[in-house]
N, C-alpha and C positions, 0 to 999 in steps of 0.2 A: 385330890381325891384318889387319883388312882396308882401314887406310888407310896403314901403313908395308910390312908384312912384303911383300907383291906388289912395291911399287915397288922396297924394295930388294934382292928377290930379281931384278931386270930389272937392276939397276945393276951389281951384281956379276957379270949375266951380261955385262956391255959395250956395253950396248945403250946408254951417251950418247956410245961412240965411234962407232956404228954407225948413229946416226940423223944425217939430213941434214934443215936447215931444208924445210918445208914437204913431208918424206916424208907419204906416205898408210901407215898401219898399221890392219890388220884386226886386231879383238882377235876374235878368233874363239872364242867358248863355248855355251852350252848354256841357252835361256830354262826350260827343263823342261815337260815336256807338260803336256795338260789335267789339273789336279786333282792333280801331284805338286807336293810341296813340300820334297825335298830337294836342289832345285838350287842352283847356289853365288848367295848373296846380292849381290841388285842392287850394294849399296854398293859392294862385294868391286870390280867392275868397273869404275863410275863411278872409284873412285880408281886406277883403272890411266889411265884416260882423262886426267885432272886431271894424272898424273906425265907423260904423251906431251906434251899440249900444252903444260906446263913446259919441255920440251925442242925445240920449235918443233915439233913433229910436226902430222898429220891425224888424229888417231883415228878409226875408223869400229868400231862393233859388229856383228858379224859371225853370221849361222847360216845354215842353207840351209835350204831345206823336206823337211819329210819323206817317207816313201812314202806311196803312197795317193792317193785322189781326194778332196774337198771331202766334208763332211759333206751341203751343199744339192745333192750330184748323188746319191753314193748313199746318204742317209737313215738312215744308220748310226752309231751313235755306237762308236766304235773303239777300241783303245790308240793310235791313231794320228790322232785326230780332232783338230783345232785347230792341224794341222801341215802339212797336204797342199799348203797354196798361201803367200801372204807375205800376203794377206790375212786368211787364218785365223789364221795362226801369231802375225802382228801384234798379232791381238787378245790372243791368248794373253799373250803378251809385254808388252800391257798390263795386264793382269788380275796378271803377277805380280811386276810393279814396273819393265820394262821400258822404259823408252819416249827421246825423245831429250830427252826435258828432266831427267827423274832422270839419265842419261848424260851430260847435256852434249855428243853426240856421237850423228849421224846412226845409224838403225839400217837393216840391208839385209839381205837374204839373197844369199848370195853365188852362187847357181843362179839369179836372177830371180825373177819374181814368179809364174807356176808350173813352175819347175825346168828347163828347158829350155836355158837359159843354160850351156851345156856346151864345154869343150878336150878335145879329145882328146888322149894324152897315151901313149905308144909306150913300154912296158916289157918287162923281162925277166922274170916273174915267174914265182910256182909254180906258180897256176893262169890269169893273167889276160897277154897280152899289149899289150893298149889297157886305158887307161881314161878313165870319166869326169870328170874337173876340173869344181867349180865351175868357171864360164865369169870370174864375176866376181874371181876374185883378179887375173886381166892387169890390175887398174887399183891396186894395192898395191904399195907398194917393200918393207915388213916385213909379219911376220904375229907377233900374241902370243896361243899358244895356250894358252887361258885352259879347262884341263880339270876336271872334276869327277870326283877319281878314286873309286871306288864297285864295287861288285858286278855283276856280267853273266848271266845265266842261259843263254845261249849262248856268251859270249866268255871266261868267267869272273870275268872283270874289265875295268870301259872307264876307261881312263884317256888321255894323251897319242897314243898308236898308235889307240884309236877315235877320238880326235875327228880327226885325220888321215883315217881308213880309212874313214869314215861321214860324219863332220861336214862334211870341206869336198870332198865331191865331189856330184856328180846328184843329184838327187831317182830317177835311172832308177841311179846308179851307188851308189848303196844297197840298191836293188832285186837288183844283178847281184851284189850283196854278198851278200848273204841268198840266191837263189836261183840264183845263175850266170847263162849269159849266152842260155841257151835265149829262145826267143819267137817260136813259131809260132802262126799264125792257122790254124784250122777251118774250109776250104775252103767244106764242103761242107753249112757250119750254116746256116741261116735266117737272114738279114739281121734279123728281127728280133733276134735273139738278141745285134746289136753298134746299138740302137739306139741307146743310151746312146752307145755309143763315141765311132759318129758324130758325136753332140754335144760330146763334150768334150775330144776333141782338136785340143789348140789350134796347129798347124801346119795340120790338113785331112788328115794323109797315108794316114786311112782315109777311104774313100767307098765309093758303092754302085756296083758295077762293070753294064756292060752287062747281063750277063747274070743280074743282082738279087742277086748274092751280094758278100760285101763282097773289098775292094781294100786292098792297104796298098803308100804309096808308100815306100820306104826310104831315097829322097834325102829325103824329107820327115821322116822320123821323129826325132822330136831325143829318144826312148828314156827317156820319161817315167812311160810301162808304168803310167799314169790310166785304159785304157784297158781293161789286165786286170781292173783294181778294179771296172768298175762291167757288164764283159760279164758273160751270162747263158748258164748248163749248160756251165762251162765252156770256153768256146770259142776261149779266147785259155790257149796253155800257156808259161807260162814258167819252168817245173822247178822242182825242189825240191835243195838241199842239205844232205850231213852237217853236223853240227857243225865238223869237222876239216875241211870245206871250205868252211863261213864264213867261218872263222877267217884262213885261208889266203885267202882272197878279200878278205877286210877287210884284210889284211897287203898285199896286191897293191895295191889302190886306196892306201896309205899311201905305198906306196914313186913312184906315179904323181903323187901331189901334191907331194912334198917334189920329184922328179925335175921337177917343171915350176914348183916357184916357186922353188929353191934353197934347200940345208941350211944356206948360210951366212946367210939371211934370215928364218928361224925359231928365234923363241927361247917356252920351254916353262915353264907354270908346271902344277903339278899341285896343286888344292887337294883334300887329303886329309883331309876334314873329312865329318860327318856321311855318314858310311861305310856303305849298306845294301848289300843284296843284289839289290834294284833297280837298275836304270839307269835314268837322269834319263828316257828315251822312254817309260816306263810311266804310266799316271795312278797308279798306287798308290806309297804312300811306308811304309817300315817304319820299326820302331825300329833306330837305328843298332848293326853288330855290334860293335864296341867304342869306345874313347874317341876324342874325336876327334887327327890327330895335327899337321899345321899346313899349311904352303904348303910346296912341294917345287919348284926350280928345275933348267933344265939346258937344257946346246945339245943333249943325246945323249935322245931320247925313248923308246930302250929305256933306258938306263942310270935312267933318270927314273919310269918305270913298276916297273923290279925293285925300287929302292930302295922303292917303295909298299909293292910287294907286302910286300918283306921285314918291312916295319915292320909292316905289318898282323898277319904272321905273329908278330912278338915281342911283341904288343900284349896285352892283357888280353880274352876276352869277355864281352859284355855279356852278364847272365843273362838280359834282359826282350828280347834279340832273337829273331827268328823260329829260330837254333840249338838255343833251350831246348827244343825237342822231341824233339830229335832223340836215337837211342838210342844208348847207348856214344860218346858226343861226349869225348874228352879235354878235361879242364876247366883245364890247366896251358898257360903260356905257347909259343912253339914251337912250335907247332900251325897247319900250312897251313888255315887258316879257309878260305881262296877253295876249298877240293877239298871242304868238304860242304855248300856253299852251294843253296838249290833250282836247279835246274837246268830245261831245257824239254825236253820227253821229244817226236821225233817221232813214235813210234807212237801215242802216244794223241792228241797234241795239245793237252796239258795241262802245267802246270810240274808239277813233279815235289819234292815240297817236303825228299824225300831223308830219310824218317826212319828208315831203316833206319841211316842212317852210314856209307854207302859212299863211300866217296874218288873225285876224280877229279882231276884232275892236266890236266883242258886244258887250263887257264888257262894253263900254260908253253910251250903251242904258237904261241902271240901272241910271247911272246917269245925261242923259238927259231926262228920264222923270219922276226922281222924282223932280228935280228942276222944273220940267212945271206945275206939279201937287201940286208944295208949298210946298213941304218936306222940304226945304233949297236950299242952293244954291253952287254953285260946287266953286265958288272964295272963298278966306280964306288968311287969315296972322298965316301964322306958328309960332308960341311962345314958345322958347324953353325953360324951365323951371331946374332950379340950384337947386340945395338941399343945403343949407346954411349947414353946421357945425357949431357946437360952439364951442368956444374955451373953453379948460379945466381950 
């Protein structure tokens, strides 16, 4: 699977008509956080790199940095910790098989080395009308979005549409995902309370204003929101959203990246393989909810993500996954698995591990409004693809 079925999932998408000697291609995926370990295996990747420069390509390995501040500013070790900068995340990346000599192929974060690296990017969307771009994709002719499809507790599920919506924007335009695009400063707080800030804003655009209270320059700001993370009594507000407004904000940043690199220049591989109810951004890794099911290609990354889903849905569960608790779980085939997955509860601030058996059905609001917004479209013909032998 993972030194033929990738490449030849690229081939049959047309990608050796589409590539030009000495293009530059972002395999853009997912190294997986501190301490999980269901992210797609290094190999997996490396042979995608080995079939580009087969074809005269550039290969480059591709992720951006995550939210948050550096572990050495605020002392906290996180779900988000070993991701905040390209330094941290670097190591990460070594630690789980990453680096450019197992790739063969330069590794970069496509935001800069702490996120700031930012296009702005003018759309029409549901909730968002600008957004963040990685800064770094203007140096790419293709992109091969190399996603880990899997479980979400707020998305339902992240497959090709997150790694778009999340993956290849801001380290601030993750943030504006999650939270919206709020981000008011506390006039009237004690300069102490933005010591930290001070220091670790690496443009300068907070300082201490004349009259000892802090300052924020907004030509300065390149919206890296390091700054929330490490202020003290809250001082720095950058809102909170629904579920149903994540989701819809993650769909807007999707539509703002394809709208600024071109849908004719991304092509999509979905590996559908060790399936949890995690997403690769957690340190924690489960037993996967059922068998694994193989690599999934396509130009259309709604059509790419339904097909996931559906399959998921026709799939078998595993009994030793985190499901077996749950009460009155249907145990027969056809069963939307992604509606009684744990979920994250904002009143409490806790995941919600759902043993009662209540359904929930958001995971299809990712794919009804990127279909509304022209990402693709959720209909598809499934084509299953033979690896010929040749006879000796």
């Amino acid at each position: 699977m993972s030194k033929i079925k990738g490449p030849l999932a690229l081939k049959q998408l047309g990608i050796e008509e589409k590539i030009k000697a000495n293009d530059k291609v972002a395999i853009k995926t997912h190294f997986g956080a501190l301490e999980n370990n269901r992210y797609i295996r290094p190999s997996y990747i490396r042979f995608l790199c080995d079939y580009l420069k087969e074809l005269g390509a550039i290969p480059y390995v591709a992720e951006s940095c995550g939210w948050g501040a550096p572990e050495e500013f605020t002392g906290v070790h996180s779900e988000y910790s070993g991701r905040a900068t390209e330094k941290e995340y670097l190591q990460v990346a070594l630690m789980h098989g990453y680096t450019q000599e197992t790739m063969g192929a330069p590794i970069i974060m496509l935001d800069g080395p702490v996120g700031i690296d930012i296009q702005k990017q003018s759309i029409s969307g549901k909730r968002f009308n600008e957004v963040s771009v990685a800064g770094r994709l203007r140096e790419f002719d293709k992109m091969v979005l190399a996603s880990h499809f899997k479980g979400h507790i707020s998305a339902g599920f992240g497959g090709a549409l997150k790694n778009l919506g999340i993956g290849c924007v801001s380290k601030g335009g993750k943030v504006e995902a999650h939270t919206g695009k709020r981000f008011e400063f506390n006039l009237e707080a004690p300069i102490s309370d933005y010591e930290v800030c001070l220091k670790i804003c690496p443009t300068k655009a907070l300082t201490e204003g004349e009259d000892g209270k802090i300052s924020h320059d907004k030509e300065k700001c390149r919206l890296c929101y390091m700054c929330h993370s490490v202020c003290k009594n809250d001082a720095i507000d950058i809102g909170e959203s629904t579920r149903e407004e994540f989701i819809l904000q993650l769909i807007d940043n999707a539509v703002g990246v394809v709208d600024f690199f071109g849908k004719e220049n991304i092509f999509y591989l979905n590996y559908a393989i060790d399936i949890t109810w995690q997403c690769d951004c957690t340190g924690g890794s489960d037993i996967n909810l059922i068998p694994d099911i193989g690599i999934l290609s396509s130009l259309d990354p709604v059509a790419l993500d339904q097909a996931c889903v559906d399959l998921v849905h026709l799939s078998d569960i595993n009994p030793y996954s985190v499901l077996r608790d749950i009460q009155n779980l249907p145990k027969e085939k056809n069963t939307e698995w992604l509606s009684y997955i744990p979920r994250y509860n904002r009143e409490t601030k806790k995941i919600d591990l759902n043993l009662e058996g209540i359904p929930s059905k958001h995971w299809e609001l990712q794919l009804e409004a990127a279909e509304e917004l022209g990402l693709g479209f959720r209909d598809y013909e499934l084509i299953e693809l033979n690896i010929e032998k040749k006879e000796e």
